[in-house]
C-alpha positions in Angstrom: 12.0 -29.4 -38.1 11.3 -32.1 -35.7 12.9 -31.9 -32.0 14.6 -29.1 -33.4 17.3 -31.4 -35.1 18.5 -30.8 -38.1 17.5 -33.3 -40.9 19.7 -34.2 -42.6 19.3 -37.4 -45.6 22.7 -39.7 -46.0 23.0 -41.2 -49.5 25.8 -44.0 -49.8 25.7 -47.4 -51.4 27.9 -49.1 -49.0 25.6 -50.2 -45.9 28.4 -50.1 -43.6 28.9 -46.9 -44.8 25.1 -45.6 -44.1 25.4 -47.4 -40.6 28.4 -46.1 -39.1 26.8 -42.3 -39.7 24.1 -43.3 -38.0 25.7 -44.8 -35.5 27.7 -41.4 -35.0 25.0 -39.1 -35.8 21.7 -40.0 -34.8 21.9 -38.7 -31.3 22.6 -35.1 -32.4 20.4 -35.1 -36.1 17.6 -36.5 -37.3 19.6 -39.1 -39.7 17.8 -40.4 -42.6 19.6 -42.9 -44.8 19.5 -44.0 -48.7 21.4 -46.6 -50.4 20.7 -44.9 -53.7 19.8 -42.2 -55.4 16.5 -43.4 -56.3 15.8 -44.1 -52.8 16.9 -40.8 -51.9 14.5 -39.0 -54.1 11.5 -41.4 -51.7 13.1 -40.0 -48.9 12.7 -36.6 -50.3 9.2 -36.9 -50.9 8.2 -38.2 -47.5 10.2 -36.4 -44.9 11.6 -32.7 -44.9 15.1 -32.4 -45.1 17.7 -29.6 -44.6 21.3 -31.1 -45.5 21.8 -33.6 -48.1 24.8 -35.6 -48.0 25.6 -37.7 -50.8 28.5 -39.9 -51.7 29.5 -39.4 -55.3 30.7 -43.4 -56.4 27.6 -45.6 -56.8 25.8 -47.1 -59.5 23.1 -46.4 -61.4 23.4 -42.5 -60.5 26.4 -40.8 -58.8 26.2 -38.6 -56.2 26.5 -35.6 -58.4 23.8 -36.7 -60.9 21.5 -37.5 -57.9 22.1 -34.2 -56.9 21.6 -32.6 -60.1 18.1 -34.3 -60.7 16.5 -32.9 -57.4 17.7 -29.1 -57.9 14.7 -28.2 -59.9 12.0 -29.6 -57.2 14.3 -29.4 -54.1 16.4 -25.8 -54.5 16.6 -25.3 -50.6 18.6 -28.3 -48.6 22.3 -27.8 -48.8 24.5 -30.2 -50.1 28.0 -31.9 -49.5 29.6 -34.3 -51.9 31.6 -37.2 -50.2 34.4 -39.1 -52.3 37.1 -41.5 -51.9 38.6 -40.9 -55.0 40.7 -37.6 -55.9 38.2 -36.9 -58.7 38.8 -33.3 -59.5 36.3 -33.7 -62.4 33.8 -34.9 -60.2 33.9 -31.9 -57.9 33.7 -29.9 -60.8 30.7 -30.7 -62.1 29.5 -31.0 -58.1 29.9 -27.4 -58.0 28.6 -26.5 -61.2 25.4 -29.0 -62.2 24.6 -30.2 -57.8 25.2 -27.0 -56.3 27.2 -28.5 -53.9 28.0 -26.2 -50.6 30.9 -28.4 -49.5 32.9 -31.3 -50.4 34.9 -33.7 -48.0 37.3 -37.1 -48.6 36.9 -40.5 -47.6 37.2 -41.8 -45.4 35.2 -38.4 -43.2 36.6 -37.4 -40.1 33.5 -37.3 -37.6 35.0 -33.5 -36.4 35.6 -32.5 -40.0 32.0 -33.5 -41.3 30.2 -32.6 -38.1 31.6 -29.0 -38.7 30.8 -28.8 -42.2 26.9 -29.9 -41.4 26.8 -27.0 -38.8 28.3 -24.3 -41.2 25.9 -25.9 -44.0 23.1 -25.5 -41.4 24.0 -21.9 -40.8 23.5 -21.0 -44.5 20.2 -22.9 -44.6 18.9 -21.0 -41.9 20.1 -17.8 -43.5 18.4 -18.5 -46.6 15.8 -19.9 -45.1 14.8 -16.6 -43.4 15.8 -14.5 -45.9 13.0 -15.9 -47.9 10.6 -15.8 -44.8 11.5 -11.7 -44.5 11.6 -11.5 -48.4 7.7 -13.3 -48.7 6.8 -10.7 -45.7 8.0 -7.8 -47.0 5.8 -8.4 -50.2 3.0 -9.2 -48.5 3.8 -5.6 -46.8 4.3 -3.8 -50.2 1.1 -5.3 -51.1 -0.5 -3.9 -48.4 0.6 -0.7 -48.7 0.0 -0.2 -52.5 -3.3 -0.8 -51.7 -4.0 1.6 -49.3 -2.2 4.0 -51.4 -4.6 3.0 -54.0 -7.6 3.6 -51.8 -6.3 7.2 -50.6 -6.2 8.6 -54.7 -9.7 7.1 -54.8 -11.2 9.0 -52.1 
């Protein structure tokens, strides 16, 4: 992570939209901005990212179906679903298909959303070195297998 900030990728189809989190943002996170999905998935591939945050209304590919293609080849940033419409269904599948960790109204409150990337940041770090301890201790299992390998030899 770059200047220790976290990364996080904004996906919304309305430029004033990406702009105005930017604008609010980009001082305390490394912002990255998409006006699609399919720009998204560029972003993905060219920059590391720890919090996705993805509107759910745009063509071509809602937010949920964006989120939902990437799972498989991007399992680790966490995700919040932003809406404008009371779309229960929406969230539903959010949940289910994106893995969503959180999911916020429009229009965001800057408090609201700020909190929510922190907490979603928490969890990503949790995970994050979970899996760094988890990798390590197999490495150590490894190790030690093999030495106890080596001692029924001799």
């Amino acid at each position: 992570m770059s200047d220790n900030k976290i990364n996080i990728l904004y996906v919304d189809d309305e430029e004033n939209n990406l702009f105005s989190f930017k604008a609010t943002f980009r001082l305390k996170y490394n912002v990255m901005t998409a006006i699609s999905g399919e720009e998204a998935i560029k972003v993905l591939k060219s920059k590391p990212v720890d919090i996705i945050i993805t509107d759910q209304r745009m063509p071509n590919m809602t937010g949920v179906e964006f989120l939902e293609s990437i799972i498989d080849e991007y399992p680790e940033p966490m995700r919040i679903l932003l809406t404008g419409y009371a779309d229960m269904n929406a969230v539903i599948d959010a949940v289910n298909k994106g893995k969503i960790f959180h999911y916020l109204s429009k229009p965001w409150s800057e408090e609201e959303l700020d909190n929510t990337i922190k907490r979603a940041y928490d969890v990503y770090r949790m995970r994050q070195d979970e899996k760094e301890l988890t990798e390590k201790l197999g490495v150590t299992n490894e190790q030690l297998e093999f030495l106890l390998r080596q001692r029924l030899l001799s």
